[in-house]
N, C-alpha and C positions, 0 to 999 in steps of 0.2 A: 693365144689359142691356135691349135693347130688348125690351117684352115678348111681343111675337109670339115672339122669339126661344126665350125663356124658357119659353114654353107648349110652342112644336114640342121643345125637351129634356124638358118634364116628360113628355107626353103619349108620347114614343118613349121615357123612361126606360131599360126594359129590353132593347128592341133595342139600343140605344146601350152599353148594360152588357155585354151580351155581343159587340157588335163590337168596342169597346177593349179590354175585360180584357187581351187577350193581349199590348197595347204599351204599359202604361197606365204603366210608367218612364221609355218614352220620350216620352211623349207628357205627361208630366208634368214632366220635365226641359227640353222643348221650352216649356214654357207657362213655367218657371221664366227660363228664358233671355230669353224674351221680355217677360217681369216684370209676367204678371198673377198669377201666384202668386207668394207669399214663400218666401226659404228656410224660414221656420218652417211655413210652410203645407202646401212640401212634405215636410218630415218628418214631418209629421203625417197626411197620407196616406201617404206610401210606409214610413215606417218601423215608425210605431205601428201597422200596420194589417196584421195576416199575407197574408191571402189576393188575389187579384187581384180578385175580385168586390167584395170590399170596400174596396180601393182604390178602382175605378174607381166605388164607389157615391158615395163619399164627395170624389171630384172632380165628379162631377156636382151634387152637393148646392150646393158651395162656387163653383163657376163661375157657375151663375143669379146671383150676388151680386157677379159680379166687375167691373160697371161697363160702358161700350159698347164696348171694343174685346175681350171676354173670347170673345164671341163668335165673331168673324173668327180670332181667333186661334186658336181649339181646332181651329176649319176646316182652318187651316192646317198645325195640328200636326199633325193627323189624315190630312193629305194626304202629310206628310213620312215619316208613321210607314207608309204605304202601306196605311190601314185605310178601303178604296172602300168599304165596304157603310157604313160610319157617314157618310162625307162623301157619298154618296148619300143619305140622311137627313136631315142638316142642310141642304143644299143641294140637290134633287131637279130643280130647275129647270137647275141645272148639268150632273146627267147624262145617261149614266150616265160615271161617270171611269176616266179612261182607266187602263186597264195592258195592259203590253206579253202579248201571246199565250204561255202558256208559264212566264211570270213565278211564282217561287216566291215563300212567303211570306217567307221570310228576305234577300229582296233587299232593298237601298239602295233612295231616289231616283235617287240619281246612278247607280246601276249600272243603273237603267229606262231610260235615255236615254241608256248606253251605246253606242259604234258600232263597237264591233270582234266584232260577230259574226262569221259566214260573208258572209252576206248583203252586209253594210256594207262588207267589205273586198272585196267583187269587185265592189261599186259606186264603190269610191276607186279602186281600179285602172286603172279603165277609166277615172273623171276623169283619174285621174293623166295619161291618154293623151291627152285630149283638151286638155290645157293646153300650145301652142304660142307662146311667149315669143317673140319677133325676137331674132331674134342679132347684130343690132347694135343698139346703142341711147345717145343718141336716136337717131330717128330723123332723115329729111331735111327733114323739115316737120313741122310742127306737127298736132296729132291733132282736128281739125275733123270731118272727114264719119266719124264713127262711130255705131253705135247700142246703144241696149242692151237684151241680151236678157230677155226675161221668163221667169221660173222656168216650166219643162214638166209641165205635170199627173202626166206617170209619171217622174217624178224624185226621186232623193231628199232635195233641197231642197223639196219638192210636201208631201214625209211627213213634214220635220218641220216645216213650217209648219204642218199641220193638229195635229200633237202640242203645237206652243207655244201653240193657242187651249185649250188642254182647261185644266182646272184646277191640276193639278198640272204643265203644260207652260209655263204662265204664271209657275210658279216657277223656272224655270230658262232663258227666251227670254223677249228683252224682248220686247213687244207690236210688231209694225210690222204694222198691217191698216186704219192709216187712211188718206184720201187725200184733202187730200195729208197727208204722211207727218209735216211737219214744216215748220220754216223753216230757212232754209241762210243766210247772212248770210258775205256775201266782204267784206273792208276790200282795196283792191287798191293800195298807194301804189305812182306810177312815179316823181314829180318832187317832186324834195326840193330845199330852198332853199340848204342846204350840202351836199347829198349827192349824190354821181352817180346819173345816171336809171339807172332800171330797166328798159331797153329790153329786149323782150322779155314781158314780163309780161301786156300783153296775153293774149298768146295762154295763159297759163294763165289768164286771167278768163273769156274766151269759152268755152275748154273746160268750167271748171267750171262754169258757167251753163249749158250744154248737160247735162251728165253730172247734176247736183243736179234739172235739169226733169223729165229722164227718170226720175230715182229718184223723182219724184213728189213733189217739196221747191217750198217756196215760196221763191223766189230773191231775197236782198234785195243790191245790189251795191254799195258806197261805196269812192268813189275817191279818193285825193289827201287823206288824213285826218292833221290833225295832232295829238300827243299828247292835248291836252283834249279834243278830236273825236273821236278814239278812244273816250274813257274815256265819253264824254256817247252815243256811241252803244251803246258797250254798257250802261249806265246802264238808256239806253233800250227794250234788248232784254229785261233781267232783270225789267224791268217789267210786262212783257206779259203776259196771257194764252197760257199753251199748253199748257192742261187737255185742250184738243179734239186735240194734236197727241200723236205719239208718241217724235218724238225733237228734236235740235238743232243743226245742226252751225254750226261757226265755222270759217274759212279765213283766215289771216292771210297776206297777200304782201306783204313789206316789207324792208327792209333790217336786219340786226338787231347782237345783241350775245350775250356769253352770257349765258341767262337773259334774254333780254328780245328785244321789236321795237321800230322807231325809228318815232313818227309822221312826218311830212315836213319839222317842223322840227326833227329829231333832229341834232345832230353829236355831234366828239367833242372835249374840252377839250386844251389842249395835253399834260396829261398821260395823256390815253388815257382819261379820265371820260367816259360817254356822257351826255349829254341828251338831255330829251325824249323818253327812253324809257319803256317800260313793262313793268313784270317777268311772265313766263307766269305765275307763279303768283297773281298781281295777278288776271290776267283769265281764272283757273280761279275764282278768289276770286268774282267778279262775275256768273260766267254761273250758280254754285252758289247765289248767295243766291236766284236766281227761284225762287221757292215751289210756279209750278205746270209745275215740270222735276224735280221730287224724285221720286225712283226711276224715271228718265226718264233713257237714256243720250244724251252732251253729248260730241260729236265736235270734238275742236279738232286742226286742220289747220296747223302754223306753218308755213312756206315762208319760209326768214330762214338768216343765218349764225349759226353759235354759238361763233368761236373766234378767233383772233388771228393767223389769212393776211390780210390788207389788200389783197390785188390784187384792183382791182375791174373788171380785163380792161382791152385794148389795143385801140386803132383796127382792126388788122389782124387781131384774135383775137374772133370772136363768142361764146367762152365768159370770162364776168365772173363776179364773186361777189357775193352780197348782203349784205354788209358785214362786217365783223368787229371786233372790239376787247374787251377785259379783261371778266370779271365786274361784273356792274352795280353801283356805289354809288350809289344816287340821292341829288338834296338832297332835303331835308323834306319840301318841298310834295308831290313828289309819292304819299308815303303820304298825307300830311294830305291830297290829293285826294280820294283814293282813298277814304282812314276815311270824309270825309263825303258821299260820293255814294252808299256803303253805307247810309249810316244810315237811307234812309227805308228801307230791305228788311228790316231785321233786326227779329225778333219778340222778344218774352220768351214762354217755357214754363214753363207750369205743371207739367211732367212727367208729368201722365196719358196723353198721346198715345203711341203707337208712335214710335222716332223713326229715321231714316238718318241715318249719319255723315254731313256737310256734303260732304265729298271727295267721295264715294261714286257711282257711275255717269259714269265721266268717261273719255275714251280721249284722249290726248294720242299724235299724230304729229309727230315732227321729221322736216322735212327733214335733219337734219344731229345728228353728236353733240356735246356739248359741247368746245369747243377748235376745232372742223373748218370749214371752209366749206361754203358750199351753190351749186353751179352753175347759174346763169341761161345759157343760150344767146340769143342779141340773136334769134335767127330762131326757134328752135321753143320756145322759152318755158322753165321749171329743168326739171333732171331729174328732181326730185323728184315735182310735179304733175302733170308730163304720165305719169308713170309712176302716178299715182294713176288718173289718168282713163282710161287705156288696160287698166288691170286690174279696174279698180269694169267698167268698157264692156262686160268680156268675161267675167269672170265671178264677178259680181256674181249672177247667177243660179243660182251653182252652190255658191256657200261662202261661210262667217261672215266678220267682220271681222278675227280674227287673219290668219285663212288667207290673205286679200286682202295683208292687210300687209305680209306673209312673202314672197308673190309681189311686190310693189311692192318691198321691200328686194333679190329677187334681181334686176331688172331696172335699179335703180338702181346695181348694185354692176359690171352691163356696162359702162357708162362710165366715160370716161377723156379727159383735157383731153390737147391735143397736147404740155403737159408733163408728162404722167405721173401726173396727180393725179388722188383715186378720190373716192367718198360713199358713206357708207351711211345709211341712215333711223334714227331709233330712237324706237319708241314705248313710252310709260308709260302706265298704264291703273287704274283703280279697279273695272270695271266687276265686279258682281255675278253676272250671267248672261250668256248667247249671246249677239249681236249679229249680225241676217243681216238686208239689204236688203228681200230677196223682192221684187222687183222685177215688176210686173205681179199681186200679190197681195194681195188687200184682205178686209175683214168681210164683204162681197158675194159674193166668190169662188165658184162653184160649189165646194163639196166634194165 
């Protein structure tokens, strides 16, 4: 432990003993979890030891000793167990921490950040009122002249953006207060060498390059990318720096498979084998090994087919599909790619460190579900995207990223091809905590 550390616990000892005592199992079980104590370490506080005073004497004794991350952690415990007057101690520069007005001692975390008070619910109702979807959809053009709103000071996105900067708000909302926010990175293929163009697709690049600007994202666009070019630029993205950013997003518009996107020299073999493609989970794999994106949520956007309708639209029919064909076998190479373009990212651990699951912070959106097509229109671009940018546009200022999704699924679920045929989204997600835009809202921010 670092020793300033170690002096601010000896010197508040007894403050510190009597703010814990009263959680000092769970906050014990919390440090156990997180394994700067051993099981044997805590049976020997918690069990050999009657009283609660002498428990928590006796974690304090054994924590100064626990190496650098013993520290952060007890913070953290201490934040979980809802014991403010000790994490005001330990961290003074922090407060004072937050809790909710009212708040009794025997609440959760999660029940503090609760939204089904009175309050909350005559605040969701009245959104409820103000989300006005079009009732046909697509639309007749493409979604170019939109804007997007910035969160309103007396709003209830306003309240809990200032809740996610406090300390124990930062446990449960990821961090988005920088700006820019992050880097947005679109691969857009339209002209494939064996494969029918993706006419239309434009107009989701432009959009989301508009939509990504506005959210305060650094927009990287690459067009006409074939399998290695894919994989070398995202190579090249996991490589990066982006300790200074707070989040990541990926947009893939391409023609696909299930389970996978086709770079532009993708086809399919005579037996329905795809090449040249690349499996999602290949390139959840890729964007998770970047080291400084770890506990950093990692938005991947696929816009691709997932299923085995082959119509890829008619002269006289401006709704096509972005491709389709069997679950992915690939040849060799393309893991053996894959292994070695990994290789330079991956670390060995010595296991002292805290660690996150490798998956962990990750939101995957399909356009489509497995087996189904995904609809491209030739004139206002899939339904899928522009249903993304048309609901991120409008209220993006007003709710998280499930909430958006949900709304993007039911606007996508309006449409219908002049034969009869439907889509729905489906997204899978890793993510830990919240996930909200806040659009117009930075570390700067007046509070």
């Amino acid at each position: 432990m670092d020793p300033a550390h170690k002096q601010l616990i000896q010197d508040n000892f007894m403050d510190l003993l009597k703010e814990i005592k009263p959680q000092i199992r769970f906050v014990c079980r919390d440090l156990l979890n997180a394994r700067i104590i051993s099981e044997h370490m805590y049976e020997d506080i918690i069990e050999a030891r009657r009283t609660q005073s002498d428990q928590t004497e006796a974690l304090l004794d054994l924590i100064i000793r626990r190496g650098p991350n013993a520290f952060g952690s007890l913070y953290r415990s201490i934040l979980a167990a809802e014991l403010y007057g000790a994490a005001d101690i330990l961290e003074p520069e922090k407060g004072p921490h937050w809790a909710p007005p009212g708040a009794e001692a025997e609440n959760t975390a999660v029940q503090q950040f609760a939204t089904d008070d009175a309050q909350s619910k005559q605040g969701s109702e009245k959104e409820m009122h103000e989300i006005k979807l079009p009732d046909k959809w697509p639309g007749d053009s493409s979604l170019i002249d939109f804007q997007v709103e910035n969160v309103s000071k007396t709003s209830k996105a306003f309240e809990e953006y200032k809740k996610s900067l406090t300390p124990l708000g930062k446990e449960y909302w990821y961090q988005m207060r920088n700006n820019p926010r992050g880097r947005a990175l679109i691969i857009n293929n339209i002209e494939f060498t064996r494969m029918y163009k993706r006419t239309g697709s434009e107009e989701d690049r432009q959009g989301l390059n508009k939509l990504f600007t506005k959210l305060e994202f650094i927009v990287n666009i690459q067009e006409d990318k074939t399998k290695d070019e894919i994989l070398k630029i995202l190579k090249r993205e996991s490589e990066m720096d982006h300790s200074k950013f707070d989040c990541f997003i990926l947009v893939i518009l391409s023609h696909g498979c299930k389970g996978g996107v086709f770079g532009t020299d993708g086809y399919y073999e005579t037996d329905k084998t795809p090449v040249n493609a690349i499996k999602i989970r290949d390139i959840k794999e890729m964007i998770c090994s970047c080291t400084s994106l770890t506990n950093k949520p990692k938005l991947l956007f696929i816009q691709a087919c997932q299923g085995l309708d082959g119509d890829m639209g008619k002269a006289d029919d401006p709704n096509s599909h972005d491709g389709s064909v069997p679950e992915l076998s690939f040849d060799s190479d393309v893991t053996e790619t894959l292994t070695n373009l990994l290789k330079s990212n991956v670390e060995q651990d010595d296991g002292s460190r805290e660690k996150t699951p490798s998956d962990a912070d990750v939101f995957v959106a399909m356009a489509t579900t497995p087996g189904k097509t995904a609809i491209r229109n030739k004139v206002t671009g899939t339904w899928f995207i522009q249903a993304v940018i048309y609901i991120f546009a409008n209220y993006s200022h007003m709710y998280d990223l499930n909430k958006l999704m949900t709304l993007v699924n039911k606007l996508v679920c309006k449409a219908m091809t002049k034969e009869g045929k439907k889509q729905v989204a489906e997204v899978r997600n890793t993510l830990q905590k919240t996930f909200s835009f806040f659009p117009g809202l930075t570390q700067s921010s007046s509070l």
